[in-house]
Backbone as numpy.savetxt, mean C-alpha at the origin, in Angstrom:
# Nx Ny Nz CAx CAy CAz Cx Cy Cz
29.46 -14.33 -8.23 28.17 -14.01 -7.65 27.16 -15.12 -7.92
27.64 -15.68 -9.23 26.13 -16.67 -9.56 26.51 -18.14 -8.45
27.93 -18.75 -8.35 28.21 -19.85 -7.55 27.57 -19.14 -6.15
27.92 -17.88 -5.41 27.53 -17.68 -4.11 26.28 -17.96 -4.02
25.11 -17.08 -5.19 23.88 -17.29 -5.39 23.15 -18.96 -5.09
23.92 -19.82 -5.88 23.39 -21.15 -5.48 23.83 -21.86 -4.83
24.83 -21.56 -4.18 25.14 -22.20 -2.54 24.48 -21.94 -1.38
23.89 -20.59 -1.57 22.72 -20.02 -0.44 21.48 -20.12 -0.52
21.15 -20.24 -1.78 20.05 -20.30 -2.13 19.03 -21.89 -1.37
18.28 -20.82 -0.43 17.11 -22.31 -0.02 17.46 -22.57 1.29
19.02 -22.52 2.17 19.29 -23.00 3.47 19.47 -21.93 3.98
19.15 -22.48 5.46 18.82 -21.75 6.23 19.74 -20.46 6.69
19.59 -19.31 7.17 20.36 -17.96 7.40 21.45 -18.32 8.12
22.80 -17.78 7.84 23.59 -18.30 9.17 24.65 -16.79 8.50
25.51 -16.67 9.71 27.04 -15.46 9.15 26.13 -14.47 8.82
26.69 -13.97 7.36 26.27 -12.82 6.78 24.93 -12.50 6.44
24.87 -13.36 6.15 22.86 -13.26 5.13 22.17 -13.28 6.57
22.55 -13.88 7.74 21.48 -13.86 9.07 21.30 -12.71 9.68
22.85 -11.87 10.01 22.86 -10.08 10.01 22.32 -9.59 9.13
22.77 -9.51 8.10 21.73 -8.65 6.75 19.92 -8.78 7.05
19.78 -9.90 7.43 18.01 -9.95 7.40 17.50 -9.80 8.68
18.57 -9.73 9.20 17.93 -8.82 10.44 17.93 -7.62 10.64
19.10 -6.90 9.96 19.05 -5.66 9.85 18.05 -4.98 9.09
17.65 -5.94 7.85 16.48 -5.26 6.87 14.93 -5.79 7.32
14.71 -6.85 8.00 13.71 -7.61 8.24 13.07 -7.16 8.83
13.92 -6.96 10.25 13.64 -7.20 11.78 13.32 -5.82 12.60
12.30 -4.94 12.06 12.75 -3.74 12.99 12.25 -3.52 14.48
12.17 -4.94 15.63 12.24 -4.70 16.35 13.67 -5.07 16.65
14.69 -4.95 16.16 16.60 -4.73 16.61 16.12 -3.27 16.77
17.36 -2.84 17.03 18.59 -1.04 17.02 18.21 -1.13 15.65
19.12 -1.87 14.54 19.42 -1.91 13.80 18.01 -1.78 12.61
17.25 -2.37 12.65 16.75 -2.86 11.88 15.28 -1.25 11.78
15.58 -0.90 13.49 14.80 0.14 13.29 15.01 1.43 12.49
17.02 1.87 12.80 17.83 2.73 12.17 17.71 2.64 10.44
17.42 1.08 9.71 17.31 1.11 8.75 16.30 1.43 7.96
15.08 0.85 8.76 13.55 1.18 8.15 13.12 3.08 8.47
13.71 3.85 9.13 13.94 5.26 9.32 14.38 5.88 8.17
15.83 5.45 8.03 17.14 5.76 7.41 16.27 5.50 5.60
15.46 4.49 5.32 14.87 3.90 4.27 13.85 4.67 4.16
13.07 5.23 4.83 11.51 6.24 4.90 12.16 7.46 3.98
13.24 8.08 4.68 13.45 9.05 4.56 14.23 9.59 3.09
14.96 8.32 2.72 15.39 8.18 1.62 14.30 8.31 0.62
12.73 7.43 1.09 11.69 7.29 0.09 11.27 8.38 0.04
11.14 9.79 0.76 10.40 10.87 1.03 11.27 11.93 0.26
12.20 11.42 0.41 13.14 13.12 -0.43 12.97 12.66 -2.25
13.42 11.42 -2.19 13.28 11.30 -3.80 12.07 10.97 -4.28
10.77 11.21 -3.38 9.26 11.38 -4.12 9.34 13.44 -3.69
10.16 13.90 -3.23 9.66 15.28 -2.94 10.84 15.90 -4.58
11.82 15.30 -4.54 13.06 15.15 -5.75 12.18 15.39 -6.99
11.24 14.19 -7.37 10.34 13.76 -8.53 9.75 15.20 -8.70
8.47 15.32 -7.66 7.50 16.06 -7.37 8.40 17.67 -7.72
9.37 18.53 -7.16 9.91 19.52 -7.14 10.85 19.72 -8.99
10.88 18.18 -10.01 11.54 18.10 -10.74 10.18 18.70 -12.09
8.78 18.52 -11.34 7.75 18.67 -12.24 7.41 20.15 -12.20
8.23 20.59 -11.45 7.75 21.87 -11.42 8.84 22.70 -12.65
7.99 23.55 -13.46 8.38 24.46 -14.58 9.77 25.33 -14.05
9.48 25.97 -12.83 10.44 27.53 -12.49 11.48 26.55 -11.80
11.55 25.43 -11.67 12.59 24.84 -10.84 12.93 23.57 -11.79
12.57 22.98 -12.32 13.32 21.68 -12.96 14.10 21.97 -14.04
14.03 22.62 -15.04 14.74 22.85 -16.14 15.95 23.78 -15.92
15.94 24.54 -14.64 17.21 25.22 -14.30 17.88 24.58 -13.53
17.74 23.44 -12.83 18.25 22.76 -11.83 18.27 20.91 -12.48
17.75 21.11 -14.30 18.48 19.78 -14.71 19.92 18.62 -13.91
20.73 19.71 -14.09 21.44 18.41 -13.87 21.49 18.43 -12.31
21.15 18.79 -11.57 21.52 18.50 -9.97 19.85 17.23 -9.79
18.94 17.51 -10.65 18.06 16.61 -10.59 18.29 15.07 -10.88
18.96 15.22 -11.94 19.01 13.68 -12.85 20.68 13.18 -12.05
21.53 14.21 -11.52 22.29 13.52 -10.70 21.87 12.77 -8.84
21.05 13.48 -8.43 19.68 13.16 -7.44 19.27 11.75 -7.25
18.79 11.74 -9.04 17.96 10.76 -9.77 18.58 9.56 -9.24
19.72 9.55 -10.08 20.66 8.58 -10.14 21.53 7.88 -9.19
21.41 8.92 -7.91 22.16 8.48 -6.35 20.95 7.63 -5.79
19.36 8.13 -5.90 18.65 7.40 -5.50 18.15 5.88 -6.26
18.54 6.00 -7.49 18.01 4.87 -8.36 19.24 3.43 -7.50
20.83 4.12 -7.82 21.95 3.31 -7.30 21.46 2.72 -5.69
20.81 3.57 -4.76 21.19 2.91 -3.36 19.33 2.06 -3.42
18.26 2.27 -3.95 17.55 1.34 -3.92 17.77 0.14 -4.78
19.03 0.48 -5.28 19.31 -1.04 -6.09 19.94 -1.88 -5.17
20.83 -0.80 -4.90 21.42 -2.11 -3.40 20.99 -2.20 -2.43
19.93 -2.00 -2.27 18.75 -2.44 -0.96 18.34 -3.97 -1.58
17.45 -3.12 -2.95 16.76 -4.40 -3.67 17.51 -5.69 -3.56
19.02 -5.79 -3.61 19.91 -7.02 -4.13 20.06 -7.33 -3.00
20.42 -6.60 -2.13 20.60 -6.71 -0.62 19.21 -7.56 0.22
18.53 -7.43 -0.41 17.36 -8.00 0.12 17.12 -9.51 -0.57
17.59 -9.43 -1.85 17.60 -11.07 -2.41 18.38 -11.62 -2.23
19.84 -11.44 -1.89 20.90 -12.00 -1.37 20.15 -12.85 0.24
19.59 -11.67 0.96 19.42 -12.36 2.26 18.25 -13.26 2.71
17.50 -13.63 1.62 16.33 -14.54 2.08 16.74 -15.65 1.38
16.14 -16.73 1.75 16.21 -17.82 1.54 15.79 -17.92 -0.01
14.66 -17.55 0.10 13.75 -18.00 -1.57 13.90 -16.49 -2.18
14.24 -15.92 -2.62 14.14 -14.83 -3.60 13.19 -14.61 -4.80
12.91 -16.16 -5.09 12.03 -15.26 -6.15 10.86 -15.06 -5.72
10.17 -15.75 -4.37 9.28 -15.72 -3.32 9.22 -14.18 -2.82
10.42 -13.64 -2.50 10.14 -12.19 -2.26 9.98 -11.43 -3.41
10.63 -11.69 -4.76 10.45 -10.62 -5.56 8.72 -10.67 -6.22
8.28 -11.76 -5.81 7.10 -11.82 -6.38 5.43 -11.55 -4.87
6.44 -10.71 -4.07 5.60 -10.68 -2.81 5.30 -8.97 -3.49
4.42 -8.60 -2.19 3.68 -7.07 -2.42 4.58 -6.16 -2.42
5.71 -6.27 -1.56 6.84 -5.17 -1.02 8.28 -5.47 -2.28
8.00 -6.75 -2.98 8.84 -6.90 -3.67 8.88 -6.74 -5.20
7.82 -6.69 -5.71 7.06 -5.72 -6.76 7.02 -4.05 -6.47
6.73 -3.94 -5.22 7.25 -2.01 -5.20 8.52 -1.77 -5.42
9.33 -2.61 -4.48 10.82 -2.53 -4.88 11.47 -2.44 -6.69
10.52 -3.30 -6.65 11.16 -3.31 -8.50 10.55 -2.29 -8.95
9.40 -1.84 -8.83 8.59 -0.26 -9.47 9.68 0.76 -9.55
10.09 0.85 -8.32 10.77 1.90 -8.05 12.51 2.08 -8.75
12.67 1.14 -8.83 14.06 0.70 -9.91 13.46 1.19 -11.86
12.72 0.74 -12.28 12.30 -0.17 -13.35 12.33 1.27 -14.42
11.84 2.61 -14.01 11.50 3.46 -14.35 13.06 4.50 -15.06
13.82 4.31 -13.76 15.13 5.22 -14.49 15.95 4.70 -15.97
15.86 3.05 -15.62 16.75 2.34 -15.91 16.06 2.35 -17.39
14.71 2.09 -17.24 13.94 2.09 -18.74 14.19 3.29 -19.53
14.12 4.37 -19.07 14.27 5.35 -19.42 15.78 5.59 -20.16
16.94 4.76 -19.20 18.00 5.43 -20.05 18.21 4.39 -20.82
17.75 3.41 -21.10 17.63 2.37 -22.31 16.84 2.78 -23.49
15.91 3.12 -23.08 14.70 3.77 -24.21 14.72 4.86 -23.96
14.94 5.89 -24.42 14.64 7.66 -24.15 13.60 7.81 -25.32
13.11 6.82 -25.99 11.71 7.18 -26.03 10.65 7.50 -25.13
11.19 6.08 -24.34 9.56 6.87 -23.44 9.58 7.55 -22.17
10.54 8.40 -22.46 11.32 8.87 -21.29 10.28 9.68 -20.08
9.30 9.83 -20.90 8.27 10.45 -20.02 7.64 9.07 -18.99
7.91 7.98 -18.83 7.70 7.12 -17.89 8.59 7.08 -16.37
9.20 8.03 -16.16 10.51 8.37 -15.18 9.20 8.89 -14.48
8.38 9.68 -14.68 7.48 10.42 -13.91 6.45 8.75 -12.82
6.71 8.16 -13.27 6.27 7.00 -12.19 6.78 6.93 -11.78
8.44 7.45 -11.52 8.77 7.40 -9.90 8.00 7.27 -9.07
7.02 8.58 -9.06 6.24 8.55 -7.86 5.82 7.51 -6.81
5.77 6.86 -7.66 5.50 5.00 -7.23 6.30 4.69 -6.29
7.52 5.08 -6.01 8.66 4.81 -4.62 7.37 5.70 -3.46
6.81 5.97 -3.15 5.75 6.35 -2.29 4.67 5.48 -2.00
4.73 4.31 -2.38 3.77 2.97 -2.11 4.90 2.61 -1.34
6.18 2.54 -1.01 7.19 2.56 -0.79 7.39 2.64 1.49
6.41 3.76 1.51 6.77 4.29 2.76 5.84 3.34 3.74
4.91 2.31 3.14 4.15 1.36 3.39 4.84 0.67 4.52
6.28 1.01 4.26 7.37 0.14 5.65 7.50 1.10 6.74
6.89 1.82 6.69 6.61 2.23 7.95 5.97 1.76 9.01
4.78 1.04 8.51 4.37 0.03 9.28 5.01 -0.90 9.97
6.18 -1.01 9.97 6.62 -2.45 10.14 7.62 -2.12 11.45
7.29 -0.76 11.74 7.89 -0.35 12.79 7.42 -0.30 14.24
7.99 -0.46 15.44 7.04 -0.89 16.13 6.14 -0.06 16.65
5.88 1.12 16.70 5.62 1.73 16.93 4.05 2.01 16.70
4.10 1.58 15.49 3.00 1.34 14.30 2.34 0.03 13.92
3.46 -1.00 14.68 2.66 -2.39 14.15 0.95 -3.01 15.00
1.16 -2.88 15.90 -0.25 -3.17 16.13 -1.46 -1.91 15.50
-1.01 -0.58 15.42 -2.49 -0.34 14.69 -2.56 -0.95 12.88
-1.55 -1.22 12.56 -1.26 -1.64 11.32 -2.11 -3.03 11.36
-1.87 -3.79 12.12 -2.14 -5.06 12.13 -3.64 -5.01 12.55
-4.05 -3.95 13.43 -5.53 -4.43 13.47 -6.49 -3.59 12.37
-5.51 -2.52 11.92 -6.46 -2.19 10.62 -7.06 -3.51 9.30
-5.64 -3.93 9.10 -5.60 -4.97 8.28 -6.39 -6.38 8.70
-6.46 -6.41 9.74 -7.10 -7.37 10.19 -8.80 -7.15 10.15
-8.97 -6.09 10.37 -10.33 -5.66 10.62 -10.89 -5.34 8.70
-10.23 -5.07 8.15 -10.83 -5.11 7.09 -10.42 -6.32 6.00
-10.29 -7.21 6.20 -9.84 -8.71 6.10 -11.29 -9.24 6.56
-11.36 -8.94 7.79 -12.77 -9.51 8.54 -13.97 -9.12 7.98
-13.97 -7.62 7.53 -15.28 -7.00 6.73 -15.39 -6.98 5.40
-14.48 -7.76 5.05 -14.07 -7.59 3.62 -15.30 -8.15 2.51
-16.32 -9.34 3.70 -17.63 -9.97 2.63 -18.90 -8.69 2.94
-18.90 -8.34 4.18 -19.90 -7.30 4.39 -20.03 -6.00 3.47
-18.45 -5.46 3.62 -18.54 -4.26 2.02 -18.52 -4.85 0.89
-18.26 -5.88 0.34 -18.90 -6.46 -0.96 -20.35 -6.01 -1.09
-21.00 -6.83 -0.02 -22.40 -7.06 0.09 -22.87 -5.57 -0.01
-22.26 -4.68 0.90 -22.65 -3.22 0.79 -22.58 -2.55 -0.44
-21.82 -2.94 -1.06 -20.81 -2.02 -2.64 -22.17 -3.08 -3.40
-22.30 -3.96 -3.67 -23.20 -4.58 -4.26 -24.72 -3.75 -4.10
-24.93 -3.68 -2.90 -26.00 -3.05 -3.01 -26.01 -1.64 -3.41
-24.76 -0.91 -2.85 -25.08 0.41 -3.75 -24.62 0.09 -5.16
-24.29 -0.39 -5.68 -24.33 -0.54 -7.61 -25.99 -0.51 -7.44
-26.54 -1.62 -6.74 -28.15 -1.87 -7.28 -29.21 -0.19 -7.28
-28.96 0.18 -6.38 -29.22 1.30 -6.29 -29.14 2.49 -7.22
-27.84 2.62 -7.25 -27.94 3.89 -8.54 -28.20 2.97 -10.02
-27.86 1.67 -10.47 -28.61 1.46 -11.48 -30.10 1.79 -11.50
-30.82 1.38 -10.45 -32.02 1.61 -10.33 -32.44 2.78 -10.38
-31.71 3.82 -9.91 -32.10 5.39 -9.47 -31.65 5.56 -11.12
-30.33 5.56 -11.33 -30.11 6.14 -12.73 -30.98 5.95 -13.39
-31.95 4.40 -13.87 -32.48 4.18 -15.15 -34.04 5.30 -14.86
-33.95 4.75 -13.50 -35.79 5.77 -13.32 -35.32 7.35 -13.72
-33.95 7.76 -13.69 -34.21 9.38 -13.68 -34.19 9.23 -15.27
-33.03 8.34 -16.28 -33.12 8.39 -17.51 -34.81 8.25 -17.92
-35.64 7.96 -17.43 -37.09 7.53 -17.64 -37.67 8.73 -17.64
-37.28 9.72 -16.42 -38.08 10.70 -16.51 -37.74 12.04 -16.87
-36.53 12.25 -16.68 -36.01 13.24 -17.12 -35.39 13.27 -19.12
-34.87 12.22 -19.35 -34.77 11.74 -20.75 -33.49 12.45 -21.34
-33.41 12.34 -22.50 -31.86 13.02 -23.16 -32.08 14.48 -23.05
-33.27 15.09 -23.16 -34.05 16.66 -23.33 -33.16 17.29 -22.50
-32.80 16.63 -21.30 -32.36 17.11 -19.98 -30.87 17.07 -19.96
-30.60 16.13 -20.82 -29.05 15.81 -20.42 -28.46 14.62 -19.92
-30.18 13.38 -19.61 -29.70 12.09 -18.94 -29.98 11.77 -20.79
-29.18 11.59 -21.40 -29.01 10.89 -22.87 -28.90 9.28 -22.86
-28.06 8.65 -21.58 -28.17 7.49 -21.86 -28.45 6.75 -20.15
-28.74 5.45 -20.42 -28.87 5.06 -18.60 -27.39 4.91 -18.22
-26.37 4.60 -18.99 -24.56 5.34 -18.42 -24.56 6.11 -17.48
-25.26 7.25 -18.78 -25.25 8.42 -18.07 -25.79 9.09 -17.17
-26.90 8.44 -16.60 -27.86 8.69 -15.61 -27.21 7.68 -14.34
-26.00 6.68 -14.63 -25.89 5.95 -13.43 -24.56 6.84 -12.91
-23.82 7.48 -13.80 -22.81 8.45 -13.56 -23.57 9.73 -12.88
-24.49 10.41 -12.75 -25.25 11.33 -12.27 -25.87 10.38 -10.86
-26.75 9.53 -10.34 -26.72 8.59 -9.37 -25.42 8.68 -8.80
-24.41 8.14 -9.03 -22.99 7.89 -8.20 -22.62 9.12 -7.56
-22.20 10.17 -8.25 -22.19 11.82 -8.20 -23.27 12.24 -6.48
-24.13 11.96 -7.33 -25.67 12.69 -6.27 -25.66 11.91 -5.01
-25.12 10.55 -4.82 -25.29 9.77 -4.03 -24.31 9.70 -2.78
-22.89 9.79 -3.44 -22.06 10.46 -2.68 -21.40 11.82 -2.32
-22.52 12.39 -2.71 -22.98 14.49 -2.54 -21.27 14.81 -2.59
-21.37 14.56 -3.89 -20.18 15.18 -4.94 -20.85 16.30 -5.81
-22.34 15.86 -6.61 -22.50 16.71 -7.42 -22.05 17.76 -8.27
-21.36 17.64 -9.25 -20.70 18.31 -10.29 -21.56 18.99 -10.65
-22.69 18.98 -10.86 -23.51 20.01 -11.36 -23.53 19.94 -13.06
-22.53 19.05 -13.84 -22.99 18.87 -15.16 -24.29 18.39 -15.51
-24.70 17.95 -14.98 -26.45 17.35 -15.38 -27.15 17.30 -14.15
-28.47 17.99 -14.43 -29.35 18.55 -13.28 -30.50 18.24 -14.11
-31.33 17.77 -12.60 -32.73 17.47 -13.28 -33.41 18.78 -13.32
-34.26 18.75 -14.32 -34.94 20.17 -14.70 -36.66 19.82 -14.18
-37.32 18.60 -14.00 -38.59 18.41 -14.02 -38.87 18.56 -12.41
-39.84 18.57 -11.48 -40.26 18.18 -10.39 -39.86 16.84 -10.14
-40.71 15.95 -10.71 -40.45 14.47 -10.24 -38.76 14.58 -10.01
-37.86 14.62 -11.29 -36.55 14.68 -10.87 -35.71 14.95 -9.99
-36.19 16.25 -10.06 -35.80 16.91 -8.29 -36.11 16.07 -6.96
-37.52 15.27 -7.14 -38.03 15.04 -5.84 -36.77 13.48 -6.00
-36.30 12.63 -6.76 -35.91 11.61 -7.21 -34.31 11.83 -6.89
-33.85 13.46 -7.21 -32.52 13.84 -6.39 -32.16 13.72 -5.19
-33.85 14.68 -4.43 -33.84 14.84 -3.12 -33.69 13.41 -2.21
-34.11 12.31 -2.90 -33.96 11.34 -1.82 -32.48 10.55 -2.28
-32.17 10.81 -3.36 -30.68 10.15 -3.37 -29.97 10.58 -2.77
-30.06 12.21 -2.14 -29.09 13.16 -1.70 -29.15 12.60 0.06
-30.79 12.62 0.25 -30.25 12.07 2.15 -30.68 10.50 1.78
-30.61 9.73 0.95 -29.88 7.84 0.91 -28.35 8.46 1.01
-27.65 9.01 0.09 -26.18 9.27 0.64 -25.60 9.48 1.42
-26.08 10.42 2.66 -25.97 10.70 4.10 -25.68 9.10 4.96
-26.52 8.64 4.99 -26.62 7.20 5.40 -26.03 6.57 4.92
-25.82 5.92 3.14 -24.79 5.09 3.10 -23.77 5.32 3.16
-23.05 6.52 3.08 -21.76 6.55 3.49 -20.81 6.26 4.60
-21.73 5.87 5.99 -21.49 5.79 7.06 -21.57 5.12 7.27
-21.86 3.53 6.45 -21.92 1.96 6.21 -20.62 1.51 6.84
-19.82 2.25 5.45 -18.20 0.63 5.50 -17.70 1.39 7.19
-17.64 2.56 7.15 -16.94 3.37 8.54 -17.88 2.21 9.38
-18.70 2.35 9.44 -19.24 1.73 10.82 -19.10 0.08 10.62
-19.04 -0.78 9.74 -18.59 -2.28 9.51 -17.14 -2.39 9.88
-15.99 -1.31 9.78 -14.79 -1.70 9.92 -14.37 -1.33 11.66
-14.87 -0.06 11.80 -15.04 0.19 13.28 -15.51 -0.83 14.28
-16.63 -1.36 13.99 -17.50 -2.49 14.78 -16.14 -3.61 14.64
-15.26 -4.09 13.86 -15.19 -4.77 13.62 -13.21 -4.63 14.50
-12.88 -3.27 14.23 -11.63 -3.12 15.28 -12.11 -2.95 16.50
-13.23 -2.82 17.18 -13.85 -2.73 18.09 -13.80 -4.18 19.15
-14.22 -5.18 18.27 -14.64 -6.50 18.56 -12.96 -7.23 18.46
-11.78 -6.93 18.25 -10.34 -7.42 18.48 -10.04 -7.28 19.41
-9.52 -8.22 19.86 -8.56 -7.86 21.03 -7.42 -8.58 20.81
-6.39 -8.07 21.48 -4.97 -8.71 21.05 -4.18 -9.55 22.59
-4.21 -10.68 22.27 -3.51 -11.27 23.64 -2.04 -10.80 24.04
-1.37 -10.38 22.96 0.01 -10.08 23.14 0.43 -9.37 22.22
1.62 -8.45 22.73 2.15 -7.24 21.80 2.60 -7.95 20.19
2.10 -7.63 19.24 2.42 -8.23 17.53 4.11 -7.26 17.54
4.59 -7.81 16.96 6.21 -7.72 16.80 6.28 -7.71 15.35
7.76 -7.06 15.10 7.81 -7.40 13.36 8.77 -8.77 12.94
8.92 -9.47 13.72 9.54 -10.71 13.54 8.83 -11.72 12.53
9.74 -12.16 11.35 9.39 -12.50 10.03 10.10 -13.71 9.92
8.93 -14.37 9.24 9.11 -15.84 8.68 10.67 -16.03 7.76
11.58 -16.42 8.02 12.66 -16.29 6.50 12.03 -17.49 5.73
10.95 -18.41 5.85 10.73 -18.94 4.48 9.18 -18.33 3.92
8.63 -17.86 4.39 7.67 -17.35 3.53 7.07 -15.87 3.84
7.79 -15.23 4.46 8.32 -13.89 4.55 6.91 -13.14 5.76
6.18 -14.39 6.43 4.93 -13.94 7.06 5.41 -12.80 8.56
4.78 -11.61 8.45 4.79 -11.06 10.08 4.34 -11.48 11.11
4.32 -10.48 12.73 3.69 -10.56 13.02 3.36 -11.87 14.36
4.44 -12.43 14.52 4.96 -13.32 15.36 5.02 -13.23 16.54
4.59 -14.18 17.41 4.29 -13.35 18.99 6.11 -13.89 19.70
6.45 -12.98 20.48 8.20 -13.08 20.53 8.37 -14.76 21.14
7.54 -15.43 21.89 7.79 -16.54 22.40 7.48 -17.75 21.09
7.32 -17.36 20.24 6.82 -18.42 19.02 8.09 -18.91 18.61
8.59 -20.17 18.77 8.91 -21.11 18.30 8.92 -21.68 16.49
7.88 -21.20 15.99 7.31 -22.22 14.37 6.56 -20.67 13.85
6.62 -20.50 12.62 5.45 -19.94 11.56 4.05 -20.34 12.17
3.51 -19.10 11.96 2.14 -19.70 12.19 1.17 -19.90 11.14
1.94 -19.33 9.82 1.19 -20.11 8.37 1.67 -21.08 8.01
3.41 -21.26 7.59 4.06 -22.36 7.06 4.85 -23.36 8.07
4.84 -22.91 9.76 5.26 -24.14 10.52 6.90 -24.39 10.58
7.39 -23.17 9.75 8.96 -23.24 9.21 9.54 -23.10 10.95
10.57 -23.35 11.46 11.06 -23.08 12.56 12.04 -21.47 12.36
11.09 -20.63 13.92 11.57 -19.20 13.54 13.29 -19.10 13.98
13.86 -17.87 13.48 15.48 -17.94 14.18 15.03 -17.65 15.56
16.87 -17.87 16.25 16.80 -17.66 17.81 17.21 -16.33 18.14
17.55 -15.67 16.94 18.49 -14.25 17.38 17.74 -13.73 18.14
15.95 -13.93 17.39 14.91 -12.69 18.09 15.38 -12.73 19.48
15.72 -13.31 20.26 16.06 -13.50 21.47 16.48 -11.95 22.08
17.22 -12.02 21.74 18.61 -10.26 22.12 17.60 -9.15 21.50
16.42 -9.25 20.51 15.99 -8.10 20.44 14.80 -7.87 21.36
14.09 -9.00 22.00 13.34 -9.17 22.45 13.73 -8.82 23.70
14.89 -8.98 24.28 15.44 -8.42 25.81 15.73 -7.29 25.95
16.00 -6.81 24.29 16.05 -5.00 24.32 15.10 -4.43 24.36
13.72 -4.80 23.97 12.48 -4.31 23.89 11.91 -4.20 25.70
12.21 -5.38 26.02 11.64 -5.50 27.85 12.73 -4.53 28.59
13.97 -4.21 28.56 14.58 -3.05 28.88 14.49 -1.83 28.34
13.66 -1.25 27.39 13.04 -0.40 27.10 11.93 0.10 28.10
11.40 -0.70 27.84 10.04 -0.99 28.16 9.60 -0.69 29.81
């Protein structure tokens, strides 16, 4: 395995590793769609597995059909995981990508566990295979609203700073004036704690643990309560305006870079459009299945 490892390692896809990454890559194939399905569904039973294992009247009588469960799902996301470093070019490039850090989450937990049964209570991060279903996106079905969500808040991404900035300024300001007037007597004991009461009041959560007792206070609630009305309807309306103002020249595809793993490729593209790498030709045959669909 380690000689195969560095004979493939770095050149370009061809035979086996070029099927494999299309089958896992590519879900505009048959194939590639059957897998990212076939993969959802796998992620959904063993987060419902976890979830049904926490329950009192059902996990401790149904031990071992659980931890045997456990263990069918831990085995086949391992051979996805390997299956997936076998077929790219750079591997440690994927294991150190967003989807390739979940992948390992979702491994990291059983395996620790039956090494250490100290901390065996860390198995309960399974849950984490549910960041997991994120590949759903990558289906076509889903890729353009995927892509213009992401895109659109990419684009607004300095405006809600600027917004989130200003509401910090705000409830510091509101908090310290209510700590001013209302005081510890009341329950605002520190300006913390008066900016934790602000945050609360502002986004008309109100817990009701600390209430102003004075007039002024009240009147100092009343306007944090309709400022909250309004700012909440900030980032919604910056990201909206902002999928609003996209337009897309051509259908986004899930066709992927094999050297730096980028989406999102328009089917006639030739080159990466971050790294310039030259794309494969297979897309070809999936791209003629899509227009006979279609």
């Amino acid at each position: 395995m380690a000689v195969l490892t560095q004979d493939v390692l770095g050149k370009p896809l061809a035979g086996w590793r070029l099927r494999l990454y299309t089958i896992i890559f590519e879900a505009d194939t048959r194939a590639g769609r059957l897998f990212d399905q076939w993969l959802i569904a796998v992620i959904l039973v063993s987060v419902a597995v976890v979830v049904a294992d926490s329950v009192q009247g059902v996990g401790p009588a149904n031990r071992s059909v659980f931890v045997w469960l456990e263990w069918m799902f831990t085995v086949a996301f391992t051979t996805e995981y390997v299956a997936r470093l076998l077929c790219v070019r750079h591997p440690w490039r994927y294991a150190r990508s967003f989807y390739g850090v979940v992948d390992l989450l979702a491994l990291l937990p059983t395996y620790v566990a039956l090494l250490v049964p100290e901390v065996h209570a860390l198995i309960d991060v399974r849950v984490l295979r549910l960041l997991r279903v994120f590949r759903v996106f990558k289906l076509t079905a889903y890729v353009s609203e995927y892509q213009s969500l992401a895109h659109a808040l990419s684009a607004s991404r300095r405006k809600i700073f600027v917004f989130l900035a200003a509401v910090l300024m705000i409830v510091l300001v509101m908090g310290t004036l209510m700590y001013v007037v209302e005081g510890p007597a009341n329950g605002f004991t520190s300006i913390p704690t008066s900016v934790y009461w602000a945050i609360t009041t502002m986004t008309t959560v109100g817990f009701g643990d600390i209430t102003p007792k004075t007039d002024l206070g009240r009147l100092v609630s009343s306007a944090m309560m309709l400022l909250g009305w309004g700012t909440l309807a900030v980032p919604t309306g910056i990201v909206t305006a902002e999928m609003t103002a996209q337009r897309s020249a051509a259908a986004p595809t899930t066709r992927t870079c094999q050297e730096c793993l980028a989406e999102g490729h328009l089917p006639e593209a030739n080159y990466c459009l971050h790294c310039g790498a030259a794309l494969p030709r297979y897309f070809n045959d999936a791209a003629h299945e899509r227009r006979q669909r279609d």
